[in-house]
Structure formats: structure tokens, C-alpha cells
C-alpha positions, 0 to 999 in steps of 0.5 A: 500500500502507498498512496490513498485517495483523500479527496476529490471533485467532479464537474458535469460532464457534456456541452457546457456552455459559457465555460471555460478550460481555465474555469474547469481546472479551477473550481475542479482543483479548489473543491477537491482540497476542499473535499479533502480537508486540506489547506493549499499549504499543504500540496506538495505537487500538482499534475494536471492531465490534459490532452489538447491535440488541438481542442485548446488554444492555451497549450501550456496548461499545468499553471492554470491550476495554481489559478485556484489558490496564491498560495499554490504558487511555487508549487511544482506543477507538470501537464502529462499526456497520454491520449484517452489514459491522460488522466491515469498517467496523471494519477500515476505519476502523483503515486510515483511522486509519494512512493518515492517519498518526494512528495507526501499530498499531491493534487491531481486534476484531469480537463478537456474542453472538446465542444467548442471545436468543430465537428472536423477538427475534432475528428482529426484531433482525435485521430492523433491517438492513432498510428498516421503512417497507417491510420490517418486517412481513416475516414470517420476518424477515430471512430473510424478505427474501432468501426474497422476493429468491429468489422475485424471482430465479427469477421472472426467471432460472427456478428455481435450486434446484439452484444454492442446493443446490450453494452450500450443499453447498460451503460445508458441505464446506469448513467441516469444515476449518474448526476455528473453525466452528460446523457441521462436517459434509459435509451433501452436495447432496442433504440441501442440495437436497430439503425434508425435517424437517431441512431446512425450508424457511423463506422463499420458496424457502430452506430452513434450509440456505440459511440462515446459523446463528445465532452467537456469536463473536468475531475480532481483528486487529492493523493496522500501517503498512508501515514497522512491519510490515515488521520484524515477524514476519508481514504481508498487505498491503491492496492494496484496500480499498473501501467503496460505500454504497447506497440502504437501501429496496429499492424504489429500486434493482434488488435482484437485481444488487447494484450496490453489491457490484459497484461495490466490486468494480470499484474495489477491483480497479481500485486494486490492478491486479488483474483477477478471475482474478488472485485466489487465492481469495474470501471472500463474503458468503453469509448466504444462498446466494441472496447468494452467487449473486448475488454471483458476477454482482455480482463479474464471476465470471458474468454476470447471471442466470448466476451458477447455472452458477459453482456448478454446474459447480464453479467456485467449488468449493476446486480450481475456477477460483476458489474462493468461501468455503474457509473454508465462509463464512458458512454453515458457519463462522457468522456472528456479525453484530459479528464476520463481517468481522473473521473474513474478514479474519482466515482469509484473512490466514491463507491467505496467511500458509500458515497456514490448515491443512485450509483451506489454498487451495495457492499462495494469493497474492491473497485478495478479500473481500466483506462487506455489511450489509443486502441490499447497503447496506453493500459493503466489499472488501478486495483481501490480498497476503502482503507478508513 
């Protein structure tokens, strides 16, 4: 055990009109140490995960935290990067900051303000993530790649619609609880599963309900050591926290088994002495909901080319073996690129703690997460216990 969860903070994620990137990291980062109880005395670090790519105008970014309090001033403070992980990676790199003992309370916070961006460039931003010498002229952009990861994985596996549509559903149903989401509505599987004007299909076999929103938001978080933690009002402990980094072209490795998800997995388990059916609950990575199936083979929940019957037969529902995404992950809640792995780490600290209201998995004791960057470049898993 080393670093602990103490505090925390989560905008609304969607189209938030009027605000600004400098507005979100701000009142992220401020009711965060407030949530923890803390003074801006006692930070001793800062990270800020955000993406960019092109989203923001303002590009050199990690000093607008030190907006939130003077007296963050002088503080050390770095921006990290790594695409749809950024927010982990910044997570990450606080817990590295107090393991090696350079640091006893870092403040972590996790940004991107997307919509303001036309609809092209986002796209093209966004395709950044991906290998261009191979995927640059993908038409759809980055949901372009998955549309073709689709196509790959029904060719081998046979046609999974069904288990998209039921992903999708579940996903939409958990996020009504979810008062930070950016889609609150129970679009029910049949919506999910039939093409309709609505509901589009956009690459491949995706259609938009496939699809995670473009969003803004923000998500913060306070790190401190055990011994710290231990007198302070509230801490969820890392009993895990890993991170593989795989081949950035898709040409060099098999894309329908997500190695690098799955070798995550397999140590981040090992190293909290934990097995799969320990977990409470996961949080995942859907950006689209054929990851999330994958995703399922990847973490060992079903065996390659199996995934489909985990969402079909309801394992992966709130009340199923092993509920995926309570929060409606990535799809319902939004997924703001800076700030996704942030928010992970924020609503499954919230389970834990039993604050997470309508979202509230009973008896959650174990949280797993799962973010990535790219298709499955970047993997960061954090295993969460409730230490006090």
C-alpha cells in the first residue's frame, strides 16, 4: 500500500456552455482540497492531465491550476499526456511522486474542453491517438478505427450486434444515476440495437450509440501517503496500480485481444492478491462498446471471442456477477479525453467511500479500473480498497 485517495471533485460532464478550460481546472482543483480537508499549504505537487491535440488554444496548461489558490504558487506543477489514459498517467505519476517519498499530498486534476471545436477538427484531433503512417486517412476518424476493429471482430467471432446493443443499453441505464453525466436517459436495447435517424450508424458496424459523446469536463483528486491519510477524514487505498505500454501501429500486434489491457490486468491483480471475482465492481474503458467487449476477454471476465455472452446474459449488468461501468462509463457519463481517468478514479473512490448515491454498487469493497489511450497503447489499472 502507498498512496490513498483523500479527496476529490467532479464537474458535469457534456456541452457546457459559457465555460471555460481555465474555469474547469479551477473550481475542479479548489473543491477537491476542499473535499479533502486540506489547506493549499499543504500540496506538495500538482499534475494536471490534459490532452489538447488541438481542442485548446492555451497549450501550456499545468499553471492554470495554481489559478485556484496564491498560495499554490511555487508549487511544482507538470501537464502529462497520454491520449484517452491522460488522466491515469496523471494519477500515476502523483503515486510515483509519494512512493518515492518526494512528495507526501499531491493534487491531481484531469480537463478537456472538446465542444467548442468543430465537428472536423475534432475528428482529426482525435485521430492523433492513432498510428498516421497507417491510420490517418481513416475516414470517420477515430471512430473510424474501432468501426474497422468491429468489422475485424465479427469477421472472426460472427456478428455481435446484439452484444454492442446490450453494452450500450447498460451503460445508458446506469448513467441516469449518474448526476455528473452528460446523457441521462434509459435509451433501452432496442433504440441501442436497430439503425434508425437517431441512431446512425457511423463506422463499420457502430452506430452513434456505440459511440462515446463528445465532452467537456473536468475531475480532481487529492493523493496522500498512508501515514497522512490515515488521520484524515476519508481514504481508498491503491492496492494496484499498473501501467503496460504497447506497440502504437496496429499492424504489429493482434488488435482484437488487447494484450496490453490484459497484461495490466494480470499484474495489477497479481500485486494486490486479488483474483477477478474478488472485485466489487469495474470501471472500463468503453469509448466504444466494441472496447468494452473486448475488454471483458482482455480482463479474464470471458474468454476470447466470448466476451458477447458477459453482456448478454447480464453479467456485467449493476446486480450481475460483476458489474462493468455503474457509473454508465464512458458512454453515458462522457468522456472528456484530459479528464476520463481522473473521473474513474474519482466515482469509484466514491463507491467505496458509500458515497456514490443512485450509483451506489451495495457492499462495494474492491473497485478495478481500466483506462487506455489509443486502441490499447496506453493500459493503466488501478486495483481501490476503502482503507478508513
Amino acid at each position: 500500500m502507498t498512496a490513498c485517495i483523500v479527496g476529490w471533485a467532479h464537474s458535469r460532464f457534456g456541452k457546457l456552455e459559457g465555460e471555460t478550460l481555465e474555469g474547469l481546472i479551477v473550481r475542479a482543483a479548489a473543491e477537491a482540497i476542499a473535499h479533502a480537508g486540506i489547506g493549499p499549504d499543504d500540496v506538495d505537487e500538482i499534475v494536471l492531465g490534459h490532452f489538447n491535440a488541438g481542442f485548446s488554444a492555451q497549450d501550456f496548461t499545468a499553471s492554470l491550476v495554481l489559478q485556484a489558490d496564491d498560495r499554490l504558487r511555487f508549487k511544482p506543477a507538470t501537464r502529462v499526456e497520454s491520449a484517452c489514459a491522460t488522466g491515469s498517467a496523471a494519477v500515476r505519476q502523483g503515486i510515483r511522486a509519494i512512493d518515492a517519498g518526494a512528495a507526501r499530498i499531491v493534487l491531481v486534476v484531469g480537463v478537456e474542453q472538446m465542444t467548442a471545436t468543430p465537428g472536423p477538427e475534432i475528428g482529426r484531433n482525435l485521430l492523433k491517438a492513432s498510428y498516421l503512417p497507417e491510420d490517418g486517412d481513416t475516414p470517420a476518424g477515430f471512430a473510424g478505427v474501432f468501426g474497422r476493429i468491429a468489422q475485424a471482430y465479427f469477421q472472426r467471432h460472427g456478428d455481435q450486434s446484439d452484444a454492442l446493443a446490450a453494452i450500450a443499453a447498460k451503460n445508458h441505464r446506469n448513467g441516469v444515476d449518474n448526476p455528473y453525466a452528460q446523457i441521462r436517459k434509459d435509451l433501452g436495447y432496442d433504440f441501442c440495437r436497430h439503425e434508425s435517424e437517431k441512431n446512425p450508424y457511423v463506422a463499420g458496424p457502430l452506430k452513434r450509440t456505440d459511440c462515446s459523446p463528445v465532452s467537456d469536463g473536468a475531475a480532481a483528486l487529492v493523493l496522500a501517503d498512508v501515514e497522512t491519510a490515515l488521520a484524515m477524514r476519508r481514504a481508498v487505498v491503491f492496492r494496484a496500480n499498473e501501467h503496460v505500454q504497447d506497440f502504437l501501429p496496429m499492424s504489429k500486434r493482434d488488435i482484437l485481444l488487447f494484450e496490453g489491457c490484459g497484461q495490466a490486468w494480470a499484474r495489477a491483480l497479481k500485486n494486490a492478491g486479488v483474483t477477478l471475482d474478488d472485485l466489487s465492481f469495474v470501471e472500463t474503458h468503453d469509448c466504444f462498446t466494441i472496447a468494452e467487449l473486448i475488454e471483458y476477454e482482455a480482463m479474464g471476465l470471458a474468454r476470447p471471442g466470448e466476451g458477447a455472452r458477459a453482456a448478454l446474459e447480464g453479467r456485467t449488468a449493476k446486480d450481475g456477477q460483476l458489474p462493468v461501468n455503474p457509473s454508465g462509463g464512458l458512454k453515458a457519463k462522457g468522456h472528456p479525453i484530459g479528464a476520463t481517468g481522473v473521473s474513474m478514479h474519482v466515482l469509484s473512490a466514491m463507491q467505496l467511500a458509500g458515497e456514490a448515491g443512485g450509483m451506489q454498487v451495495p457492499g462495494a469493497r474492491l473497485a478495478g479500473i481500466f483506462n487506455m489511450g489509443g486502441a490499447a497503447v496506453a493500459n493503466y489499472v488501478s486495483i481501490l480498497e476503502r482503507l478508513r
